[in-house]
N, C-alpha and C positions, 0 to 999 in steps of 0.2 A: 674553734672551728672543728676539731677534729671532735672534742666532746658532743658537738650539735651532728657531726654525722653517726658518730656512733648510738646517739640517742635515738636519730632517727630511723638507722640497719634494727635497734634489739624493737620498736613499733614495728616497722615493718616485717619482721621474723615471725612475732608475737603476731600482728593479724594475718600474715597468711596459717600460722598455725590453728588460730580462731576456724578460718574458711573451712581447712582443712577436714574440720570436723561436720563440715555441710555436705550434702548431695542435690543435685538437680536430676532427674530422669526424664527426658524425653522418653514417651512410648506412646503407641497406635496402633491401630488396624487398620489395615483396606483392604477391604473388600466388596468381589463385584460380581452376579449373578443375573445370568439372564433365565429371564421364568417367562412359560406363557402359562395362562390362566383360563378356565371354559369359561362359557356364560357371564362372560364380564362385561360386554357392549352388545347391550339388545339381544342377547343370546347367543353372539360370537365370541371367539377365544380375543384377548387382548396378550402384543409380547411385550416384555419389555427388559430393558439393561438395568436391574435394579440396584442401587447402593449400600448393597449388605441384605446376603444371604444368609447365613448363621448369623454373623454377627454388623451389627452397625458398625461403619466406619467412622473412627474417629479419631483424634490427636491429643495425648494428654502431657501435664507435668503433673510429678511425683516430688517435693523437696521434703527433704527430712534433715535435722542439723541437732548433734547428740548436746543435749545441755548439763551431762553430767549427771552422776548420781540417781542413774536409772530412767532420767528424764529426758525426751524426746521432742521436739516442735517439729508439726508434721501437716504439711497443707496439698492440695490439691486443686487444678484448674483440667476440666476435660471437654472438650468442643465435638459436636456431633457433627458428621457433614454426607452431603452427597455426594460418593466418588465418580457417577457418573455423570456428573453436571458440573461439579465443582462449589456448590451450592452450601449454607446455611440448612441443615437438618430442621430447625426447629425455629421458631421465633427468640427462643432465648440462647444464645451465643455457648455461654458456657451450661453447659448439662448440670455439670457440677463445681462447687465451686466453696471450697471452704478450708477452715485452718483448723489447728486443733493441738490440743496436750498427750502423750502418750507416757505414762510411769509403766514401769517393769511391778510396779505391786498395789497401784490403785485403780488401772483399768486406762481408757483414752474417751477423751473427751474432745466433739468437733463441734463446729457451729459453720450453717452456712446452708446454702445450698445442696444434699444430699441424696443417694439411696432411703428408700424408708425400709422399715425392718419387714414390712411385707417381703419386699424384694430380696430383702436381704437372706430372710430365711430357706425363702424358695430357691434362690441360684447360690446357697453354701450347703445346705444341707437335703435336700430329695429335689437336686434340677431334672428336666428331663431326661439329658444327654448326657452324657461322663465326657466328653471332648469338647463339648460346647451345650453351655446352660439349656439354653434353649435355638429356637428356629426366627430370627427378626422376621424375616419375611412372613411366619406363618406362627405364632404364636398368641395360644388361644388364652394361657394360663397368666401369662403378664397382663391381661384384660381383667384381669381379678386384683392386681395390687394396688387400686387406686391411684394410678397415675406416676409409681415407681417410684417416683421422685418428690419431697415437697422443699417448698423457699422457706426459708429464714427457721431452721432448724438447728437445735441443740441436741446431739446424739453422745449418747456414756453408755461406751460397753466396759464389759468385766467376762475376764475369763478366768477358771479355775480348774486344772484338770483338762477332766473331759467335756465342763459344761459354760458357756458362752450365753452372755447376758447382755440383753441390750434395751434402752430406754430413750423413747425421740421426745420432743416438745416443738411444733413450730408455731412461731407467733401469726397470728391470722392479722395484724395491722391494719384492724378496719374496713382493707380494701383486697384481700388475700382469700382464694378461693382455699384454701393448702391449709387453715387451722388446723392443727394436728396434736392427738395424745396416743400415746401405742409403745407396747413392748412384744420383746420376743426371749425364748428359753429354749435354747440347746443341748445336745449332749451327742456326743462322739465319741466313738471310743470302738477300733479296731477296726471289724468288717462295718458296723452300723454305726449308722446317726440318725437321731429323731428332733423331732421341735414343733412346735408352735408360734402363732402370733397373734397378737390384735392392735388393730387400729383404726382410732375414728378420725373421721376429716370432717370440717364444717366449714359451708359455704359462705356466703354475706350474707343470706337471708337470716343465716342461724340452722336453716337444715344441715342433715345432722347423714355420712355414711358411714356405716359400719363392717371393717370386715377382718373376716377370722381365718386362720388358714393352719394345718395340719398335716403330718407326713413322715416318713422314711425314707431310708433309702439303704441298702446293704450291695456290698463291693466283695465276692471273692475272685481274686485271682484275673481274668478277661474279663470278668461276669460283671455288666449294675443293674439292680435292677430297682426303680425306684414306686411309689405310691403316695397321693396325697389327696387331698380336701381343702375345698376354699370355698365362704362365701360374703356376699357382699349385700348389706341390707340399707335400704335407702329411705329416708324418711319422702311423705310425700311433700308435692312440689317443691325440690328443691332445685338446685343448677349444676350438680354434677353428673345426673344418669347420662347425658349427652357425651361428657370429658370422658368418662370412664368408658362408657360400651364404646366409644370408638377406639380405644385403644385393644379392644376382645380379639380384632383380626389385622389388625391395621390397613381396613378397609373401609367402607361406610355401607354400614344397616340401614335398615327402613325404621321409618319414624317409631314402628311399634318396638324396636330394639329400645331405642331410649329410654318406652316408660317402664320402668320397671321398679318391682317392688321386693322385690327380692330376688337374688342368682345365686345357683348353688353350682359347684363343681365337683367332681370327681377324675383323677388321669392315674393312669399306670403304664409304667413303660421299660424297656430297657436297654441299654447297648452291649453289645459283645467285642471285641479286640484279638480277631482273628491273627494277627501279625503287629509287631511292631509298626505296621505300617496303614495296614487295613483293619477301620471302623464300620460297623454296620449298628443302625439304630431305629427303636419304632416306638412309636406313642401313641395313646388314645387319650382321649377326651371326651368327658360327657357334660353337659349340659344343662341346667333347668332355669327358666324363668316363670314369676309371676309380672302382671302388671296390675298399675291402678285406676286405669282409666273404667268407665263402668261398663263398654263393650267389650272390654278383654279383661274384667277381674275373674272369671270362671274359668281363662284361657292359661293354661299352661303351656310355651311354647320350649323347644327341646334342642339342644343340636348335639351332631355326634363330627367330631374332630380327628380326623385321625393322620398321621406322618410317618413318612419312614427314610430313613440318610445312610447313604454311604461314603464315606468320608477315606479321602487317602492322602495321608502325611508325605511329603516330597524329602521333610526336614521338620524338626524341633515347633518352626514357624512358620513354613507354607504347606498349605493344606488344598486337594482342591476336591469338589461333594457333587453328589446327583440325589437331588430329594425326590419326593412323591408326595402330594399332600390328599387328602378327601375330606369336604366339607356337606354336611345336609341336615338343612333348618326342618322344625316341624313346629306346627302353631301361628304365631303372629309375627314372631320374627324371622325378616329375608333380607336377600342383599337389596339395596336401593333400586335395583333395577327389575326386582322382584321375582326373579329366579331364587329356588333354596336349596339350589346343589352348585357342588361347585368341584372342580379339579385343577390342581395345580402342579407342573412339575417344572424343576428348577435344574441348572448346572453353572457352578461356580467356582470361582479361587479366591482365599484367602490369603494374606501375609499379616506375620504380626511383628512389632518389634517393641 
């Protein structure tokens, strides 16, 4: 008896040591932001309590559990939601959702549900903001990364130095809008970081999007001040110009947004850090569309995007912001309700943990 306890204390010592070597991280946001917006109903202002002003509210886990000998096992589940309703953000539950390998000298490897290196490049290395990537409520540039996110994706980065490498593949299964091939090239290194990306996505039909993106960004001291390039080329008739141009504002365009044949972008912007406490920050964005229908293939339609935030840290993790936004279409694309100006100003609180 005493042998079968003792056997059983050095198991039980032994797998709690095993755990030991595990972490679970709960972490979130919430955030809540009341905006009114001009010419949003028939030409009136609409207000509303939105669910993430900087940033989407959401709830994630983080596990990671050390396997020894530089090697890592490292997964991820994150749920998007509406803090002002309590609601489902999106039709798919988890945002993200995947598992993956990390070595200290071969790079990490994930499979799943992911960021694409679009996204990836643009919010590590020339975001708009230095406090926060960008603006949820008003963000014109994540309209360019083809949907941020794709399903059933294999991602391998490698860093070395100063320079970070990354390569996606997602299986398109037949029935999968998200086929996907694209890489991305980084480098960092003191006050600056520059990079690149490309990536094509292909529908069911077999149409084919294409898009490229480019940039900086230099940090001295208060100072960021960032610059980039993005465009997005779409074969004709295919089934994504619909997915992507609605995500341009997180509003909805008029029908002539959708057809489009090619979008190009241009933004520069900066933030300053007046105090440890007080953020001020401003962006611009410019615009171009072609379309392919044959009353608007001569029509080049324009928009000019512009922001500006002041952000005050209470703490580490609550922050609370007053934006400013200006939106004005020119050409064929307008909002749905066919106004192509538009104003929005926002005041919000953040918490993160």
């Amino acid at each position: 008896m005493k042998k079968a306890a003792l056997a059983l204390g050095i198991l039980a010592a032994s797998t709690s040591a095993a755990w030991a070597q595990s972490s679970v991280q709960l972490y979130g946001i919430m955030d809540v932001g009341l905006r009114a917006t001009s010419n949003a109903n028939a030409g009136s202002s609409k207000y509303q309590v939105v669910p993430g002003g900087m940033s989407q509210s959401r709830l994630g886990i983080n596990v990671t559990e050390d396997l020894g000998g530089g090697l890592k096992a490292i997964a991820n589940l994150e749920h998007r939601l509406n803090s002002d309703t309590g609601t489902v953000a999106a039709a798919d539950f988890w945002r993200q959702s995947w598992v993956g390998i990390q070595s200290s000298d071969f790079g990490r490897i994930t499979l799943g549900r992911q960021y694409n290196i679009l996204f990836d490049i643009y919010t590590s290395t020339y975001a708009s903001f230095k406090y926060s990537p960008y603006i949820e409520a008003y963000k014109p540039e994540i309209g360019l990364s083809m949907g941020a996110r794709q399903d059933n994706m294999v991602k391998y980065l490698f860093e070395t130095g100063p320079v970070r490498g990354e390569i996606q593949v997602s299986a398109g299964e037949g029935n999968s809008q998200n086929k996907s091939v694209g890489g991305l090239l980084r480098y960092a290194e003191g006050a600056f970081s520059l990079g690149g990306a490309a990536l094509q996505v292909t529908d069911t039909l077999g149409k084919k999007v294409k898009g490229f993106t480019a940039g900086g960004a230099y940090t001295d001291g208060p100072l960021y001040v960032n610059l980039s390039w993005a465009t997005n080329k779409f074969d004709a008739g295919g089934l994504l110009g619909t997915a992507y141009t609605a995500g341009l504002l997180g509003t909805v365009l008029n029908t002539a947004a959708n057809d489009v044949k090619k979008r190009d972008m241009v933004s520069a912007g900066f933030t300053y850090q007046f105090t440890p406490q007080w953020n001020l920050g401003a962006h611009y964005w410019y615009a171009q569309q072609t379309h392919y229908s044959a009353a608007l293939a001569n029509t080049k339609s324009k928009g000019h995007y512009f922001a500006v935030v002041a952000d005050y840290a209470f703490s580490k993790r609550t922050d609370a912001y007053v934006e400013l936004d200006y939106t004005k279409h020119k050409g064929a694309v307008a909002f749905a309700n066919g106004e192509t100006s538009r104003t929005g100003t926002m005041v919000g609180l953040r918490h993160r943990f």
